[in-house]
C-alpha positions as CSV (number, residue, x, y, z in Angstrom):
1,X,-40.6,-23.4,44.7
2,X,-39.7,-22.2,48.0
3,X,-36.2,-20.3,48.9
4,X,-35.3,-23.5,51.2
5,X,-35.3,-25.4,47.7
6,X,-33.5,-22.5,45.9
7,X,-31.0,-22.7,48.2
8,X,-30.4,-26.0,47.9
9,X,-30.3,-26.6,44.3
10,X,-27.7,-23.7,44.7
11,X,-25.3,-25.3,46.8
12,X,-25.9,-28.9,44.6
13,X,-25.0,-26.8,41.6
14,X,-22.1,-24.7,42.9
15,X,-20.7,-28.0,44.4
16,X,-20.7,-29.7,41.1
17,X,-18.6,-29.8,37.9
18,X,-19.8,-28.9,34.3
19,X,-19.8,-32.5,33.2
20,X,-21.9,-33.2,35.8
21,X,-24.2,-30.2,35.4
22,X,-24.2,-31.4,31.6
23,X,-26.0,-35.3,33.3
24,X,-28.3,-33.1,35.2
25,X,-29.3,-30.9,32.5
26,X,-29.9,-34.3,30.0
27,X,-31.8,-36.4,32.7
28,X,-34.3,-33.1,33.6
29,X,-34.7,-32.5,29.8
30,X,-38.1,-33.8,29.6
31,X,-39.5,-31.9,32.2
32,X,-37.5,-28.3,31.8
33,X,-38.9,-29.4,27.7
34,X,-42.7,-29.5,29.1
35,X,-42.4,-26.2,31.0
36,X,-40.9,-24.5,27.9
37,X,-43.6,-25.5,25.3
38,X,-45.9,-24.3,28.5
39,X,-44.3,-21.1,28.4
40,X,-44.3,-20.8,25.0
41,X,-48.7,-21.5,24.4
42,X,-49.2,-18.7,26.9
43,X,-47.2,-16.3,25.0
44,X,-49.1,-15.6,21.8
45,X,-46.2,-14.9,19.6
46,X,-43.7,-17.7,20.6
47,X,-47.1,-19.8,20.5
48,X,-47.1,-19.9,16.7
49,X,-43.3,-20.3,16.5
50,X,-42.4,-23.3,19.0
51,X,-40.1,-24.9,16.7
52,X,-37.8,-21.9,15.7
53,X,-38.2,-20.3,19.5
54,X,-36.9,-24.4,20.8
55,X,-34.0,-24.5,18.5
56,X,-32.9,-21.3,19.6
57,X,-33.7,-21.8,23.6
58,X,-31.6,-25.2,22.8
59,X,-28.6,-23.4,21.1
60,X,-28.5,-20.8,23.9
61,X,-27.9,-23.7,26.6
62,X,-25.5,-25.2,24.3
63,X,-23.4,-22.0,24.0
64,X,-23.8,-21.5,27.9
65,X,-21.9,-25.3,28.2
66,X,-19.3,-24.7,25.6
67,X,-18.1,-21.2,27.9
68,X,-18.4,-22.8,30.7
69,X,-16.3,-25.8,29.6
70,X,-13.7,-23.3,28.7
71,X,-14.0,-21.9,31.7
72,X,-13.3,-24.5,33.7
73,X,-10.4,-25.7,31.3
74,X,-9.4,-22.2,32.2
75,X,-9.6,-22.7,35.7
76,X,-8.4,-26.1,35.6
77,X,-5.0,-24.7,33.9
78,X,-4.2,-22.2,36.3
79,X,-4.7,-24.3,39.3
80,X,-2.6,-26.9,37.7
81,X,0.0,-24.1,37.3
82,X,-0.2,-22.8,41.3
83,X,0.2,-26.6,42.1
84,X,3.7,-26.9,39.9
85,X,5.0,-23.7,41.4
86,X,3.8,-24.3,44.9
87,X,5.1,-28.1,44.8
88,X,8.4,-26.8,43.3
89,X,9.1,-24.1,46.5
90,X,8.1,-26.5,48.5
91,X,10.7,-29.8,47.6
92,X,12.9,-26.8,47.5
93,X,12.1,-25.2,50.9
94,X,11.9,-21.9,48.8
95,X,10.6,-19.0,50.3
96,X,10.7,-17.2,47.2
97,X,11.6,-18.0,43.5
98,X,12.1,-15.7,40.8
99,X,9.7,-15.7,37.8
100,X,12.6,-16.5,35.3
101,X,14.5,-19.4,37.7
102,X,10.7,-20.8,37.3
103,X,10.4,-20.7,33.7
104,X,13.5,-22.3,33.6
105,X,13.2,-24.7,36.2
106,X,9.8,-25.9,35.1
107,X,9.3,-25.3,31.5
108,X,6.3,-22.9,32.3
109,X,6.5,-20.7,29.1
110,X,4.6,-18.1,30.7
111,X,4.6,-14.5,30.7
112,X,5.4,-12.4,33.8
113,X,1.8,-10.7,33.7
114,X,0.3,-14.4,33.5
115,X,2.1,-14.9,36.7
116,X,1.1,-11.8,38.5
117,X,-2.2,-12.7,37.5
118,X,-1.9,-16.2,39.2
119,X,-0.7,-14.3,42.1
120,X,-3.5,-11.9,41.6
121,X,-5.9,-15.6,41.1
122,X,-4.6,-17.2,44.7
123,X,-3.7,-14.8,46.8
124,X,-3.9,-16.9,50.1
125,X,-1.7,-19.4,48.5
126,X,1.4,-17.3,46.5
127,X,2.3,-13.4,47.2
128,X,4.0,-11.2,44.7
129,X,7.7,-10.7,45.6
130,X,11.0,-9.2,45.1
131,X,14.2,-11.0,44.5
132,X,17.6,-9.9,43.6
133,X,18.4,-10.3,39.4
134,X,21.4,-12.9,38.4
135,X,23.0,-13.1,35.5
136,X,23.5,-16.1,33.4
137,X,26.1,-17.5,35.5
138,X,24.6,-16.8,38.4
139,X,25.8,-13.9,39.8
140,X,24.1,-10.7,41.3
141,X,23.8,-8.0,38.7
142,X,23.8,-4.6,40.3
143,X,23.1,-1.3,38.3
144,X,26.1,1.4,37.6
145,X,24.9,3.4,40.3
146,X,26.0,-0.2,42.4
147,X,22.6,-0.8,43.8
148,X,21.4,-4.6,43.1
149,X,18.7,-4.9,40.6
150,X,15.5,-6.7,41.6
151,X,13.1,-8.4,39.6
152,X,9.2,-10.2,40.6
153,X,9.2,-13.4,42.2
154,X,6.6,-15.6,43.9
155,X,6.5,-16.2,47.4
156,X,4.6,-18.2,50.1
157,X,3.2,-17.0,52.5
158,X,4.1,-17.5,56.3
């Protein structure tokens, strides 16, 4: 195999989903099978124990596309996430949105660190910003010193 060809299975691969790397993987079975029960007569101890060295090789790549499927789920989630928060500042016009007017306004159920994290996840899409606190009916809350209190928000980016 020559680096052209690694290259190219590379970019096919990083390209595609798991599902689909799941149909590749089943349809190239019988060959990737062949080179393993190669592999295995020309070492002398995995020679005499094909069977048993199979079944684990085969419940390795079945672990490997159970975390990558939650990975992706994972993945999947928090882009579905930026795209409720984004779409929200935008039918808005917001320019920033505090982390508790979203939780309300959406019915996220997140946590503030999930949030920053997401920030932390798309950081050419959302920024982490500062907004002025309200209280329940919707006024500014300032401190007894008299200086407004601030809490995180999201905000786009200009």
């Amino acid at each position: 195999m020559k680096i052209g060809d690694i290259k190219t299975v590379y970019e096919l691969m990083k390209d595609s989903t798991h599902m689909q790397i799941i149909w590749i993987g089943f349809l190239a079975a019988p060959f990737v099978v062949s080179a393993w029960f190669d592999l295995f007569d020309r070492i002398p101890f995995l020679g005499e124990h094909k069977l048993f060295t199979f079944i684990a090789v085969l419940i390795a790549f079945l672990l490997m596309q159970v975390v990558a499927l939650v990975f992706d789920a994972r993945d999947k989630k928090k882009k579905l996430l930026l795209a409720k928060i984004v779409g929200y500042m935008a039918s808005n016009d917001y320019q920033i949105v505090r982390f508790s007017t979203l939780n309300d306004k959406l019915n996220l159920g997140v946590k503030e660190k999930e949030l920053v994290a997401l920030i932390n996840t798309f950081p050419d899409k959302i920024r982490l910003a500062q907004a002025r606190k309200k209280d329940e009916n919707g006024n500014y809350i300032t401190g007894p010193d008299g200086v407004e209190e601030m809490e995180n928000a999201v905000g786009t980016l200009a």
